[in-house]
Every structure is written in structure tokens, then in C-alpha cells.
N, C-alpha and C positions, 0 to 999 in steps of 0.2 A: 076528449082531453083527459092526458091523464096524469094526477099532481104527482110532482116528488118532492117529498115532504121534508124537507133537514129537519131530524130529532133528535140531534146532539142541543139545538134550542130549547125544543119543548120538554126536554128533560129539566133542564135548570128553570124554564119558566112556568111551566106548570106546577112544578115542586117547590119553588118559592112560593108560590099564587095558595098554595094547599096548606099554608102554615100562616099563622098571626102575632102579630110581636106589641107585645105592653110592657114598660119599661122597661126595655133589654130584654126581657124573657119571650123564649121563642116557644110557642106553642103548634106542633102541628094538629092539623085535620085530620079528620079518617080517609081510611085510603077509600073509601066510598068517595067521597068530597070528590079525591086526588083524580080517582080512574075516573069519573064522570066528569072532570072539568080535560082531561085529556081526549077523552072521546069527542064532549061537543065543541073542543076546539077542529079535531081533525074534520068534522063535519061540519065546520063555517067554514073552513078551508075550501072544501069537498062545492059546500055550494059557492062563494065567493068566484070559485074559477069554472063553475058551472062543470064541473069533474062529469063525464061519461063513461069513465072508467074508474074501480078503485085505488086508492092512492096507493104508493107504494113510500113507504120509510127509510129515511138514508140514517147509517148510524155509523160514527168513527171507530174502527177498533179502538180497545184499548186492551190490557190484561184481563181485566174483570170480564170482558165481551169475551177475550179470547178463550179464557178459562170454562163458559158457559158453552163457547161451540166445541171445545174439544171435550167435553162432556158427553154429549150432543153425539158426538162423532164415535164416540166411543161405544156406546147404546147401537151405535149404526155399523161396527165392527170394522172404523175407517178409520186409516193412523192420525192423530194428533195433529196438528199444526204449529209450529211453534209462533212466539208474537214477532211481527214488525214492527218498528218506531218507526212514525211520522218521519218519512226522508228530508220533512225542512229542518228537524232536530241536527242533523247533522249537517246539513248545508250552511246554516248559520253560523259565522266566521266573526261577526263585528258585533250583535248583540244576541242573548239566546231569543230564539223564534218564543213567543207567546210570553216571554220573562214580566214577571211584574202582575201576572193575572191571580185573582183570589183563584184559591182552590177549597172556599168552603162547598160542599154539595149540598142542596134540604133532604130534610128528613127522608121522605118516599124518595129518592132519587133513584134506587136499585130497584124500589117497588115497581117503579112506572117503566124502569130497564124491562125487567123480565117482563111487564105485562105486554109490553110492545111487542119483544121476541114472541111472545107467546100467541099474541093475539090481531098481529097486524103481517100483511107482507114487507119483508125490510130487505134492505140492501147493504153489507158490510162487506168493507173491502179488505182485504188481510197483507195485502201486500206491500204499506205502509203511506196507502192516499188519504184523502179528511174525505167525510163525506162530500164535503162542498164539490171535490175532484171525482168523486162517483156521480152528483147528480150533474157534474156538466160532462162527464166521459157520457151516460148515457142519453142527455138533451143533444148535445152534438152529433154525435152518429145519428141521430134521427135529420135531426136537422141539415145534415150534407146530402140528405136523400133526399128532401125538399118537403121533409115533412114537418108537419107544425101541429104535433099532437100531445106533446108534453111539455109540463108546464113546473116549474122550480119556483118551489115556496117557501122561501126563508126571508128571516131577520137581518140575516149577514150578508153585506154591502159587496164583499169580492165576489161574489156569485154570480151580478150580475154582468161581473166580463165574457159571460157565454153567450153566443146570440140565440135568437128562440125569444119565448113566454116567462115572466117573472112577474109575482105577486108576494107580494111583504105584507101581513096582517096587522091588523090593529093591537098595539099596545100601551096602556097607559096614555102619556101624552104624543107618543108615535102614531100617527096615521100611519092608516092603508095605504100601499104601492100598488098601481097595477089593478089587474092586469095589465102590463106592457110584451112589446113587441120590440126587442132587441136586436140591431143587424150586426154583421161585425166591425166596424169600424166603431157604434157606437157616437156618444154624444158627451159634451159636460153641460151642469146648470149650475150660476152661482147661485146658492141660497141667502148666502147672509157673507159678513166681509171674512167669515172664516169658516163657511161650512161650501161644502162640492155636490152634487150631488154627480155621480157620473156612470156610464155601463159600457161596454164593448172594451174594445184595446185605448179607446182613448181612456176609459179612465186605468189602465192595468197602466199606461205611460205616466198619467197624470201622479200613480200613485209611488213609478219609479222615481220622481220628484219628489213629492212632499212625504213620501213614507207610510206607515198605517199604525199608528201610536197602539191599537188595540192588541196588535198580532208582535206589535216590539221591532217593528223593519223601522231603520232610520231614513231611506230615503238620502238627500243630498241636505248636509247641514244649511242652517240658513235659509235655504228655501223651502216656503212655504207654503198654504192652502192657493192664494190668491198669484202667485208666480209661477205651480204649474198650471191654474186654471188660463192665465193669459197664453202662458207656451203652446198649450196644448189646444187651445180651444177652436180656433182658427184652421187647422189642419184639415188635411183631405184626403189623406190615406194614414192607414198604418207605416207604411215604409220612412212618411212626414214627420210624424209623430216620433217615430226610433231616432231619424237623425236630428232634429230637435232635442230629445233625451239625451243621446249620445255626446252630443258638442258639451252640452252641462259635465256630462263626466265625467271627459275629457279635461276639463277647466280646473274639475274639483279633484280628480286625483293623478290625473296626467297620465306615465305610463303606465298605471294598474289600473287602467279606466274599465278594460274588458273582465279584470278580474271582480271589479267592484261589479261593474252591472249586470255579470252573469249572478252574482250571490244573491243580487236585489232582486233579479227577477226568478230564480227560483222559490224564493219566498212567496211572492207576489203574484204571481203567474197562475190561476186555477188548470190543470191537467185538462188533457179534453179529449185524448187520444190516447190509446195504446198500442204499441208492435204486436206486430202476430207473435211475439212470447210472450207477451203482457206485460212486459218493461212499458212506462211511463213515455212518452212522447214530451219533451220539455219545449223552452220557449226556445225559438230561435229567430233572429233579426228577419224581418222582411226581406225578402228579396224585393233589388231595384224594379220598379217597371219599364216595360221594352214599350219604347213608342213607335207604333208603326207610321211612319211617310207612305200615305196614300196618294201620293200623287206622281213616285216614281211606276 
């Protein structure tokens, strides 16, 4: 098995974790503290998912990423790259994608950047995907082969719309996920009267409904946790689940229904494919199923 790791996570949480605060004052640790509490994270990972292979690290471009590879590249007598933004930046039409999110970093944040580049295998995509859409671009291809040998290890709940292996580690008052076993249709679980817990395309539907307050996607006003979990719960294929979705959108903005739910589900949608040019593969509506009459 082999982990892929999201460490656009363990950047902010190891690096908070590395620092101490008494009365408002932030004090960080040594980066002895920082790298040692990073590594023996990757290595409860490593065992938690009983890893037999080493892990591999997913990391978001950003400038500061891009800036270090075309360094990198330069040293290697290879042209530059210039940066991509995030294509949900630009797709978002009704509120900005991520709007609303602190942007303080901790202290070692750049420390624990470079030590990873430096010191672990990672995977940066340049061509404007989040990690999350690298580690399910390469669980997928595996997984359409019928292989079930990697395993996606993160904090963040959209991940688990790929099917395949996921495991979410222990933090604070967050329990462990997982290891689980994800198909594509996927399932939901009520937790509480206002929390979901859900994986496959049921919850990527559940979330064209109620939204994802973290990532800034509205979803359909007024509805909420508990109205897409009834909508959607019940279902039995993907293609269910769409026209379900769909009748709502239809209702709430009539004839811009297709334009609304194409924005929401590029938001929402984790990548899983790519064209043989490396263009993105997006969401697209289920096709109908053909019932065959065996009896003619």
C-alpha cells in the first residue's frame, strides 16, 4: 500500500502544533521540535495504513512553490515555468472560492516547505489542480485498473469523493477515519442534526445542495445539511442522485439552472482524469442507463 499524503495539511498543522501561545503571545519551537514532530507524523501515517511502500507528498502550487522549482530548474539548465492559479479562482462567479479563510501561516511554515521538497518524494501539479485533484488524479488511474494499492491520507472531507482507500488521522478532538474502502457511488451518514458525514458522488451531490461553507461554495440557498442528506440518501446510482440535484436547481434558478450547476460543480468536483494533453477532465451529468429487456 502506498500513502498519499496531502501536505498542504501538515504544513499548517505541524506548524501551528510547533509554536505555544500565553497571553496572546506566540512563541514558536525549534525547528528541531517542528521537523521531528513532522516526520513522526508521516510515520503514524506510514504505519496506521500499514504503508509497504514509501509515501509520496501532495503539495499545491503556489508562487513561493513555483519560485523554488524554477530555481531548481534553472540549476538543471531547464526553461522556467511560469505559475498557474487554481482554475476554481476563476470559475467562481457567485462567491470567491476559499473567500473568508485566515491567511495567517506559523512561524516554520516555509521551514517545513523546503524540508519536505528536500527530503521527502512529493507531487506538485503546475497546471493549476489543488493537491486534493493530484492525489485523486493518481488513486483513480489505479483504481480503473482494479488496483487497490493506494491509499489518500488527509484531513479534507472533498477527497473522499474518489473511490479507492482513505484514512484521516487523529487530531485533537477529531478521530481517526479509516482505513476505508470507497466505491463510486459512495454513501451518506447522519452524524448529528447538522453534521454529514459522506464519500463517493453521493456526497459530491449532497454537497451541490448544501454547499461547503469552508471552500466559500453556496450550494442552493435555504437548503440545508439535513435536506440534502434526505435527497440524496436513498439513491441508487449516480445518474439518481443528478436528477434529484438537478429538479432543486431547476426550482431555485429556473432558466440558469445549467449555468448555476455547472459553476457549483466545478467548485466541488475533485479532478480524477486527465486528456492525453493534460487538460483536466471535469464533471459531467451521468449518462442515462440502457435497461436491457431480456426477455425479447
Amino acid at each position: 500500500m502506498k500513502p498519499l499524503i496531502d501536505s498542504d495539511i501538515l504544513l499548517y498543522e505541524i506548524g501551528f502544533s510547533s509554536e505555544t501561545k500565553d497571553d496572546g503571545v506566540i512563541t514558536p519551537r525549534s525547528w528541531d521540535f517542528a521537523q521531528g514532530l513532522l516526520d513522526d507524523r508521516i510515520k503514524l501515517i506510514c504505519n496506521e495504513v500499514e504503508a509497504t511502500e514509501p509515501p509520496l507528498l501532495f503539495l499545491t502550487n503556489t508562487k513561493r512553490i513555483n519560485k523554488l522549482l524554477n530555481k531548481q530548474r534553472k540549476r538543471e539548465d531547464a526553461p522556467p515555468k511560469e505559475y498557474v492559479e487554481n482554475f476554481r479562482v476563476e470559475a467562481a462567479k457567485e462567491k470567491e472560492y476559499k473567500g473568508g479563510r485566515k491567511t495567517d501561516k506559523p512561524y516554520h511554515f516555509y521551514n517545513l516547505l523546503s524540508y519536505i521538497l528536500s527530503s521527502y518524494p512529493t507531487n506538485i501539479n503546475e497546471d493549476g489542480l489543488e493537491a486534493d485533484d493530484a492525489m485523486c488524479i493518481y488513486q483513480y488511474s489505479r483504481w480503473k485498473q482494479g488496483l487497490k494499492d493506494t491509499i489518500i491520507c488527509s484531513r479534507d472531507k472533498d477527497v473522499r469523493q474518489c473511490p479507492g482507500w482513505h484514512y484521516s488521522w487523529e487530531v485533537g478532538k477529531q478521530a481517526a477515519i479509516g482505513p476505508i474502502e470507497v466505491d463510486e457511488l459512495g454513501w451518506l451518514e447522519k452524524k448529528s442534526s447538522q453534521k454529514v458525514f459522506g464519500v463517493g458522488d453521493k456526497f459530491f451531490y449532497y454537497q451541490m445542495i448544501a454547499g461547503d461553507g469552508v471552500d466559500n461554495v453556496g450550494g442552493i440557498k435555504g437548503k440545508g445539511p439535513m435536506f440534502a442528506y434526505h435527497l440524496i440518501n436513498e439513491a441508487t446510482s449516480s445518474r439518481e442522485c443528478y436528477e434529484l440535484v438537478a429538479e432543486k436547481y431547476v426550482q431555485a434558478w429556473g432558466d440558469d439552472w445549467k449555468d448555476k450547476m455547472k459553476e457549483q460543480a466545478q467548485l466541488l468536483w475533485m479532478i480524477r482524469e486527465l486528456n492525453e494533453d493534460g487538460s483536466r477532465v471535469g464533471w459531467k451529468p451521468p449518462k442515462r442507463e440502457v435497461v436491457v429487456d431480456e426477455s425479447t
